[in-house]
N, C-alpha and C positions, 0 to 999 in steps of 0.2 A: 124515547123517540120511536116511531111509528116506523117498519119497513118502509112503507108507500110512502114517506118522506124521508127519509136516507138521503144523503147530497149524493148525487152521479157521481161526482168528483171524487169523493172520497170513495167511494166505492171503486173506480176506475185506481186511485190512490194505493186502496188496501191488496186491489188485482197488483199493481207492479210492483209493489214493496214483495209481494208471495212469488211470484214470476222470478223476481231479482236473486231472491232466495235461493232459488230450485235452480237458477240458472248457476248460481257459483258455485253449490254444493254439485251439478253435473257437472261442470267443466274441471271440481278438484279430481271429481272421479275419475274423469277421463283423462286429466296430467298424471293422474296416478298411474294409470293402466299406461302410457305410454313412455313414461319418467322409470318405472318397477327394473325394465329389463339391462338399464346401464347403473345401476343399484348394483356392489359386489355383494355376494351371497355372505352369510353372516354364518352360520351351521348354528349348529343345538350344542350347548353344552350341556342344558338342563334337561333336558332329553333329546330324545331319538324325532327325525324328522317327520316320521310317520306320524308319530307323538302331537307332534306341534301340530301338524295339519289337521289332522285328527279333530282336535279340539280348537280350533280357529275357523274350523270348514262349519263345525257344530254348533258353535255358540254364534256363530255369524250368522247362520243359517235362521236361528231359533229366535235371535232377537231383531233378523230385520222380518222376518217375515210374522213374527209376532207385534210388529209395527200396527200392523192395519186392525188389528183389534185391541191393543191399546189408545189408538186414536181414535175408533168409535165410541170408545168407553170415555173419553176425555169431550170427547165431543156432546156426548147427549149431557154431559155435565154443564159445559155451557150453555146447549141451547135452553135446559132445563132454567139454568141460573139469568139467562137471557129473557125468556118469557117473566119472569118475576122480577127484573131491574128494568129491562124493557129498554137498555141503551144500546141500540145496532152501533153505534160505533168501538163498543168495548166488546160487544160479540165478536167485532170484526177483530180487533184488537187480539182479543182470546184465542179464534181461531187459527192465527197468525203464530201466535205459541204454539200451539199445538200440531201446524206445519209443523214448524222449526223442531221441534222434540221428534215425529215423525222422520224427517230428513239426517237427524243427529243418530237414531234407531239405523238408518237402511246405510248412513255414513260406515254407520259398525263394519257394513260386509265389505267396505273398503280397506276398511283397517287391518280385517280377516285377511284378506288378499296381501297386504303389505308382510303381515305376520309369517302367512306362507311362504310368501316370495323371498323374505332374508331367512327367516328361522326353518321353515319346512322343505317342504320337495323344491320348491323352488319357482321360479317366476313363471314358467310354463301352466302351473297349474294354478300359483296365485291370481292372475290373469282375471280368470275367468272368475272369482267371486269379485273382484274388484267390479268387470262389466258388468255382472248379475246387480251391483249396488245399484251402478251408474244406469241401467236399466229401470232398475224397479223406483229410482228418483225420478227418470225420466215417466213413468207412469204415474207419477203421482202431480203429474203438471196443471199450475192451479187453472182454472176456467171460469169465465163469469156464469156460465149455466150452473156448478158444482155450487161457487157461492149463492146465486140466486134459490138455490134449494133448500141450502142453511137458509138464510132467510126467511122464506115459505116456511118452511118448518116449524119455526121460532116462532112465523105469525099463526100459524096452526095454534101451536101453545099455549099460545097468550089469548085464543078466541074460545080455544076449549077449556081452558083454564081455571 
């Protein structure tokens, strides 16, 4: 199927299925951040709190922000696989995965935050990886211009092809 023939509707369709997405995965993050503080603290038996944060601050760190370069790399996979099937509605389809694994990645630094806030120093500081999630989901808010580009793209692909 041809960009320039894509149904609106479905396009419109594939925007609010991605929107809906983004919208629960921010709203968990932000029950998270405001649910953490009447959470009782749990302490470390398996280590020391420094311990825990330490390595929850780090690995939260690395794999939400390591997000946006794995979903470029996921992404020219489909648009690649796009131009050679030539179905915009399974690109859109694809894409829609690759939010979702995207939002699942930047979820982490929420989880990081939960980790801190019973196992490490404690909610004061978990806090703020949770916001950092709930932020950087919130920056990843789908757009029809973002999608129209995929699109373009793919029709690129498929003309240079």
């Amino acid at each position: 199927m041809n960009t320039d023939q894509l149904d609106p509707a479905f396009l419109q369709s594939h925007l609010l299925r991605m929107r809906l997405t983004a919208a629960v995965f921010f709203a968990t993050a932000m029950a998270t951040a405001a649910v953490i503080f009447f959470v009782p603290y749990r302490g470390g038996s398996l280590a020391s709190p420094a311990t825990v944060t330490g390595v929850a601050v780090v690995a939260g760190l690395w794999i939400g922000f390591s997000a946006n370069r794995d979903a470029n790399d996921r992404l020219e996979r489909i648009r690649r696989a796009a131009a050679v099937h030539g179905d915009d509605r399974r690109l859109l389809r694809d894409h829609w995965v690759v939010y979702l694994l995207v939002l699942v990645r930047l979820e982490i630094l929420v989880i990081a935050g939960v980790v801190v806030a019973l196992w490490g120093v404690g909610a004061g500081v978990g806090v703020w990886l949770i916001l950092l999630g709930g932020l950087m989901i919130g920056l990843t808010w789908p757009s029809l211009r973002k999608t129209q580009l995929l699109l373009g793209r793919v029709r690129a692909l498929r003309e240079n092809g």
